[in-house]
C-alpha positions in Angstrom: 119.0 105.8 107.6 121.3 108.3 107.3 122.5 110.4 109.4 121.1 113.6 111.6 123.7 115.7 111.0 126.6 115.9 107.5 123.9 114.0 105.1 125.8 115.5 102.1 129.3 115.0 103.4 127.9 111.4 103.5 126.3 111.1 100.7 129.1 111.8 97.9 131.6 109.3 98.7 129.8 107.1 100.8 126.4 106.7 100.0 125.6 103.3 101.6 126.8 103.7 104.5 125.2 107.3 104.8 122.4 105.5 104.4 123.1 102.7 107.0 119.6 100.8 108.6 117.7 101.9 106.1 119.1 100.8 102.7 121.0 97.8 103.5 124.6 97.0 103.9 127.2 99.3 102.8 129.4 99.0 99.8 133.0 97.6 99.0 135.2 99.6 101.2 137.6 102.5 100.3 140.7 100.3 101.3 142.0 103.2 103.9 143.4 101.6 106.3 143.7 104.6 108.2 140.0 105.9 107.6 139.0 102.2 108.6 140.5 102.9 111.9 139.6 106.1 112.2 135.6 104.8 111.8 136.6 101.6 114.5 137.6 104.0 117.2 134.8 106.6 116.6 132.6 103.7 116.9 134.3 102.6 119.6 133.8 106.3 121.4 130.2 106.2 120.6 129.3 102.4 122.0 131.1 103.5 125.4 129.1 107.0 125.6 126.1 104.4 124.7 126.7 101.5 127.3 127.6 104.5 130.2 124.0 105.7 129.3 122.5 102.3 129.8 123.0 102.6 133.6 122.1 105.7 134.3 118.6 105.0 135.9 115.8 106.7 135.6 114.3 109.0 139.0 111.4 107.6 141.2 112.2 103.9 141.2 113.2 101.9 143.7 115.9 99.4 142.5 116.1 97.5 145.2 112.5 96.6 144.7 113.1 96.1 140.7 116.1 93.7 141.5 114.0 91.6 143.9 110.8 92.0 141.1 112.4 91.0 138.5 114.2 87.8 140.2 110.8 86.6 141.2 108.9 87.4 138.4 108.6 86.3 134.6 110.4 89.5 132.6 108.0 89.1 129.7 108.2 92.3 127.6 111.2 93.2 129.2 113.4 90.3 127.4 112.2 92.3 124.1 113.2 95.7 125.3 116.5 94.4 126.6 117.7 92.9 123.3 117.5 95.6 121.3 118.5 98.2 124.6 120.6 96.5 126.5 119.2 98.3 129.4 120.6 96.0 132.2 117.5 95.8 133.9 118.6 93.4 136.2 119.6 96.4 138.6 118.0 99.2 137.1 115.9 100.7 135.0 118.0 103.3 132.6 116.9 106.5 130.6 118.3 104.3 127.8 115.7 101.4 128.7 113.7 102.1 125.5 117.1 101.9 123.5 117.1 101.6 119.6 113.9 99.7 119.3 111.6 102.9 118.3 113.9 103.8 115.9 114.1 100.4 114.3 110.1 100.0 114.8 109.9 103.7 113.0 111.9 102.4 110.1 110.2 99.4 109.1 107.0 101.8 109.2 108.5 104.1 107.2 110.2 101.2 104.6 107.0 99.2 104.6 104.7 102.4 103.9 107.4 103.3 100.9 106.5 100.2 99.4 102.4 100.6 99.5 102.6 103.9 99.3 102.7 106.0 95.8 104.1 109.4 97.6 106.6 107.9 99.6 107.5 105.5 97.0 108.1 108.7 94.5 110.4 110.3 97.3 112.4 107.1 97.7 113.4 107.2 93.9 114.2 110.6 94.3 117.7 110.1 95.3 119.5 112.2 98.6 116.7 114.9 99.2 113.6 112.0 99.1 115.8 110.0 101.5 116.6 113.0 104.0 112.6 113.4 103.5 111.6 109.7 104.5 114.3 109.9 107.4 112.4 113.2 108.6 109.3 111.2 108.6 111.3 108.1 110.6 113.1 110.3 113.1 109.3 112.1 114.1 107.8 108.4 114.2 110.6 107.4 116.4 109.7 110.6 118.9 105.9 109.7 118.5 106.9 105.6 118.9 109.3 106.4 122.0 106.3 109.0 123.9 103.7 106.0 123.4 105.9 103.2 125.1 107.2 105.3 127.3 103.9 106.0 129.1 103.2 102.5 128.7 106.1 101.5 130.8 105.3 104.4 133.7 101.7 102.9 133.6 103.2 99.4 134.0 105.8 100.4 137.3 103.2 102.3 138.7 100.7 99.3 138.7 102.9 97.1 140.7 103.1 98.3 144.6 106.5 99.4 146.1 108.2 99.8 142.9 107.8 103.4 142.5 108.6 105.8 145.2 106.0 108.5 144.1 103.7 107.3 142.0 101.6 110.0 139.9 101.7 112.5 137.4 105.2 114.1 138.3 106.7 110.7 138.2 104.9 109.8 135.1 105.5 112.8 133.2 109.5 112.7 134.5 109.5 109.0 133.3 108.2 109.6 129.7 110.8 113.0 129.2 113.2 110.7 130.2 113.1 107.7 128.4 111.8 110.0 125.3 115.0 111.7 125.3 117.2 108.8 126.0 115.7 107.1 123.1 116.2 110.3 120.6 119.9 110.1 122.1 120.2 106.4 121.0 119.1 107.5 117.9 121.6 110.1 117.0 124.5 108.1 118.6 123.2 105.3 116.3 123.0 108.0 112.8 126.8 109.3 113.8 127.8 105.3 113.3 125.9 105.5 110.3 128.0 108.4 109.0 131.5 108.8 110.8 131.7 105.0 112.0 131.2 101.9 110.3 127.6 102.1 109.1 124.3 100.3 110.2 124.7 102.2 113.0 120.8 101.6 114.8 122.3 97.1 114.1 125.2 98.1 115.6 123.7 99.3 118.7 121.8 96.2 118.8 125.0 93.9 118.3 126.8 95.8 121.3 123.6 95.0 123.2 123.9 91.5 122.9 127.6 91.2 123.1 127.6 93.3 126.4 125.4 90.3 128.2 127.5 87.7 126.5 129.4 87.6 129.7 127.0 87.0 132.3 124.7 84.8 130.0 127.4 82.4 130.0 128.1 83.1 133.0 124.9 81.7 134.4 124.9 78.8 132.0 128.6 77.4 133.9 127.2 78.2 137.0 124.1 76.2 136.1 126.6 73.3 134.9 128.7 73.8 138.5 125.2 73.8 140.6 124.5 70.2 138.3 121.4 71.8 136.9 122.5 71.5 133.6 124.9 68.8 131.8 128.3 69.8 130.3 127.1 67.8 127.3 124.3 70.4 126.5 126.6 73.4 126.8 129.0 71.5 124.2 126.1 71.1 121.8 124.8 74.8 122.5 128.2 75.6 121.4 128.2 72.7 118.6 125.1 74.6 116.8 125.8 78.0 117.0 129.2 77.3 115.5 127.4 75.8 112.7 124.9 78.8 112.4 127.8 81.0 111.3 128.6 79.2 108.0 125.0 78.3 107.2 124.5 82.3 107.7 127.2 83.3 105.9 126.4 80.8 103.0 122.5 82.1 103.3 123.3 85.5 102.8 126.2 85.5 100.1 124.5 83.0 98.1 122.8 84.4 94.5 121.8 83.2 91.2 123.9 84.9 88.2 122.0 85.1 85.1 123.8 85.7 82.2 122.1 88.2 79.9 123.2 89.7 76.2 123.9 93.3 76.8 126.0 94.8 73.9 126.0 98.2 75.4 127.9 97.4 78.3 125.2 98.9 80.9 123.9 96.4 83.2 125.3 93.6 85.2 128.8 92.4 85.7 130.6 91.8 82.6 131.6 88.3 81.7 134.3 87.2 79.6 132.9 87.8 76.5 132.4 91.5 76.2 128.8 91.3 74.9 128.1 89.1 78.0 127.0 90.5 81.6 125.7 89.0 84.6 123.2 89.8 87.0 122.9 88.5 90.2 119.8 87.6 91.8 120.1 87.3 95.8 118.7 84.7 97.8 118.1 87.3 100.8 116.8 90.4 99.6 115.3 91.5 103.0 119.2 91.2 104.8 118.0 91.6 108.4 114.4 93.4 108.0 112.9 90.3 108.0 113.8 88.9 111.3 113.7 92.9 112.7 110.3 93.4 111.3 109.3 89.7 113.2 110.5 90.5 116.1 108.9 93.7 116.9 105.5 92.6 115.6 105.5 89.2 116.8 105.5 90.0 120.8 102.4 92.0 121.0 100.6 89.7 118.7 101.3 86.7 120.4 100.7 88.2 124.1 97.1 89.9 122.5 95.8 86.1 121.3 97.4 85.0 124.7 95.2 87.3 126.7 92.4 87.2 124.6 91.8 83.5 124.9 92.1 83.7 128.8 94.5 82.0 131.3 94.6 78.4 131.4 93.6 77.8 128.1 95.1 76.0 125.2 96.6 79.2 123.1 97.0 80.5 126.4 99.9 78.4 127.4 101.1 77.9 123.5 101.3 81.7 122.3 103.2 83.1 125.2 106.6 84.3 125.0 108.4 81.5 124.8 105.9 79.4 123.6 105.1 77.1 120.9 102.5 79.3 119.4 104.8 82.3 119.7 107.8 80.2 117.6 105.4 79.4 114.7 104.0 82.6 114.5 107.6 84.5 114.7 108.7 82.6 112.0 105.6 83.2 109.6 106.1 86.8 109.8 110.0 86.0 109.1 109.0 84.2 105.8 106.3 86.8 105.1 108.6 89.5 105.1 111.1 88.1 103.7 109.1 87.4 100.6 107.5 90.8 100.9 111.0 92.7 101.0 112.6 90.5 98.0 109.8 90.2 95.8 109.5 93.8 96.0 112.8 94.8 96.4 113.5 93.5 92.6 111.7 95.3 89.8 111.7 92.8 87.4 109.4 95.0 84.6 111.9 97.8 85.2 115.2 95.1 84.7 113.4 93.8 81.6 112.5 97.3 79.6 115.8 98.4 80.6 117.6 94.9 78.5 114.8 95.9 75.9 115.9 99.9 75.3 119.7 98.9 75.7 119.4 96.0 73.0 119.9 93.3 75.3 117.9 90.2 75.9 118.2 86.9 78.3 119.3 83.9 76.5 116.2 82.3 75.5 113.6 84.6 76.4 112.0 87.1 74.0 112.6 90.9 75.5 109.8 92.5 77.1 107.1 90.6 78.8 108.9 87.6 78.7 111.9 88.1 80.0 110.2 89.7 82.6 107.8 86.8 84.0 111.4 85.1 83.9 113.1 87.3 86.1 110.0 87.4 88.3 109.9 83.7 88.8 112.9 83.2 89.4 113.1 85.9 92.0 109.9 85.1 93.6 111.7 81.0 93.7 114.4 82.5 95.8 112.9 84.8 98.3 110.7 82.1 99.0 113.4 79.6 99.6 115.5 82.4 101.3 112.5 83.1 103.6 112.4 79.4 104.6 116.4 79.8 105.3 115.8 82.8 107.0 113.3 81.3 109.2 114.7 78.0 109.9 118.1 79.9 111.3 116.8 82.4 113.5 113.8 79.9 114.9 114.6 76.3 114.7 117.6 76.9 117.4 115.4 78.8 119.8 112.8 75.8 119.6 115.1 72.7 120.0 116.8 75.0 123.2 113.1 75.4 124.3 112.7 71.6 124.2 115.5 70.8 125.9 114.6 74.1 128.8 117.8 75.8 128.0 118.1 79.7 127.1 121.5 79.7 125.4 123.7 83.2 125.3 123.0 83.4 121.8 119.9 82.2 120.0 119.4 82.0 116.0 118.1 85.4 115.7 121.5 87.0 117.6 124.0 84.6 115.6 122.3 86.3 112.3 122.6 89.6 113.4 125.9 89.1 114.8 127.4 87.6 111.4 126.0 89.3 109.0 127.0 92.6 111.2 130.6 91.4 110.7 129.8 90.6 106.8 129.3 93.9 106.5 132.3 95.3 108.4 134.1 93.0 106.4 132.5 94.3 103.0 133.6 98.0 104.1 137.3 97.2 105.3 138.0 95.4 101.7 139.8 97.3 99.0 137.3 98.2 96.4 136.7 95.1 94.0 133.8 93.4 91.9 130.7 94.0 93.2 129.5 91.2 95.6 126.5 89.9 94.5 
């Protein structure tokens, strides 16, 4: 996505980051040391304006109340909202309690819908004015998005006795202006990241989120070892496995297949040694952090709706709540499925082959043309389907085997991948210009 305001100054010289959420991970950086900095502390500026917003509470609830509510009482939906907010809701409930998760929801609307649909696929290969376009479309969505849940969550205070000092339509209305707006603020602190800070700026919203509770998570988990609730030895293997979750992430998203393809003209690919040699690289994750994104906003309300639907007490009752077996397997289908979605589609393997073909070039063995398409195509659709299974395995497999063992660690597979391929990226900006990565 890029961002609300400057979109030309950020387009021409840096056109991935301009683009942030929406088109991935920026670019090899400029090597400025001193605009690197310059981007740190404006980012810096803007998570603090962010985090001061997050505790600003919104009028006509009682806290007390919420505090005492939410310490006796399952948080449920609230555990989704306060990952991608960071809303502190134990304490309050803040105009910020919405938080980036409308503008992420409207943006996996508006990338899946560019992929299905002819238009908006037309204005994505447009260049700078189809993406301002499609980020019109995501910034209305993200209005419409942020109304809907908004009324949801006045509906849901109201419902429960005591929590609301007034209930009715002033307090209604008053609650969904408020966390409307706060959203739409989220969403333009998060697009001036995207263009004066470091990029990505809706993950890095989310990645200050789950830093900021760092803290008292781990808190709670020493104070769980002190109160001998909880064995030293499972705290040493929480922090055993998501010390070996950073490599395996790291590893899952730099790895690629290079094939080496005969390209005389010197157009495509990375060249090799031999001049009339390139290589392209073929990633094994394509869908970088829509996948798990995509999951975890769908997954939720699909697993509480077969929850409900098959009635307390039941079977899929107990397995598809949140938490729940049921909910694990289904989270991590819709990982795989978008994963496969988003890098099957995200490689045009027709368009890579007729290219090879008009430049003269070929693959090594394979005829131009059809050929050397159904190549490329297998060989894609062979990694995004073992990147999905990567994908999946990280940010589930964890959660499950601390679900076995009752533990909710500070950081579950799904935060340790956004939290390190977040730093990839910063990482990828701060280097000095330098062969592409694949």
């Amino acid at each position: 996505m890029s961002a609300m305001i400057d979109e030309d100054r950020a387009e021409a010289p840096r056109l991935a980051l301009a683009s942030g959420f929406a088109e991935g991970p920026p670019g090899s950086g400029s090597g400025d040391p001193a605009e690197s900095w310059q981007r740190l502390w404006f980012t810096l500026g803007a998570l603090i304006v962010y985090r001061i917003g997050s505790y600003l509470p919104i009028p006509g609830v009682d806290l007390l109340a919420m505090v005492n509510f939410l310490r006796t009482s399952s948080p449920g939906i609230l555990g989704l909202l306060d990952l991608f907010a960071g809303m502190g809701v134990i304490g309050n409930l803040s105009i910020f309690a919405l938080g980036i998760l409308p503008y992420i929801s409207a943006a996996v609307i508006v990338a899946l819908a560019s992929r299905i649909a002819s238009r908006l696929n037309s204005l994505a290969a447009r260049g700078p004015m189809g993406r301002r376009q499609l980020n019109q479309y995501a910034r209305v969505i993200t209005i419409v998005l942020a109304a809907l849940q908004a009324s949801g969550i006045a509906l849901a205070l109201e419902s429960y006795p005591g929590l609301v000092v007034a209930p009715g339509f002033l307090f209604e209305a008053t609650t969904v202006l408020a966390l409307s707006a706060g959203a739409v603020l989220v969403m333009w602190i998060a697009e001036q990241i995207a263009v004066r800070g470091i990029g990505n700026g809706a993950l890095v919203i989310v990645v200050c989120s789950i830093v900021s509770h760092l803290p008292f998570d781990l808190s709670r988990l020493f104070d769980a070892v002190k109160t001998g609730d909880l064995n030293l030895r499972w705290v040493l293997g929480i922090l055993l496995m998501t010390a070996a979750l950073v490599p395996l992430v790291v590893l899952v998203e730099r790895a690629a297949r290079w094939i080496t393809i005969y390209d005389p003209r010197g157009e495509i690919g990375v060249r090799a040694a031999d001049r009339r040699y390139a290589r392209i690289a073929l990633k094994l994750n394509l869908a970088h952090v829509w996948a798990p994104i995509a999951a975890g906003i769908l997954a939720p309300p699909l697993s509480i709706t077969v929850a409900s639907t098959s009635g307390r007490g039941t079977l899929l009752y107990e397995h598809f709540m949140i938490a729940g077996s049921g909910y694990f397997l289904l989270y991590g289908l819709l990982i795989a499925l978008f994963s496969v979605c988003f890098g099957v589609a995200t490689f045009d393997a027709e368009q890579t082959a007729r290219t090879l073909k008009d430049t003269g070039g070929f693959v090594p063995g394979y005829r131009p043309g059809e050929k050397t398409a159904r190549y490329l195509r297998a060989a894609q659709t062979a990694l995004a389907l073992f990147g999905a299974a990567s994908l999946a395995v990280i940010c589930v497999l964890p959660d499950v085997i601390y679900r076995w063992v009752a533990i909710w660690p500070p950081l579950g597979g799904y935060r340790v991948f956004l939290l390190v391929w977040l730093m990839l990226r910063i990482l990828d900006q701060m280097r000095p210009s330098a062969a592409p990565h694949p």
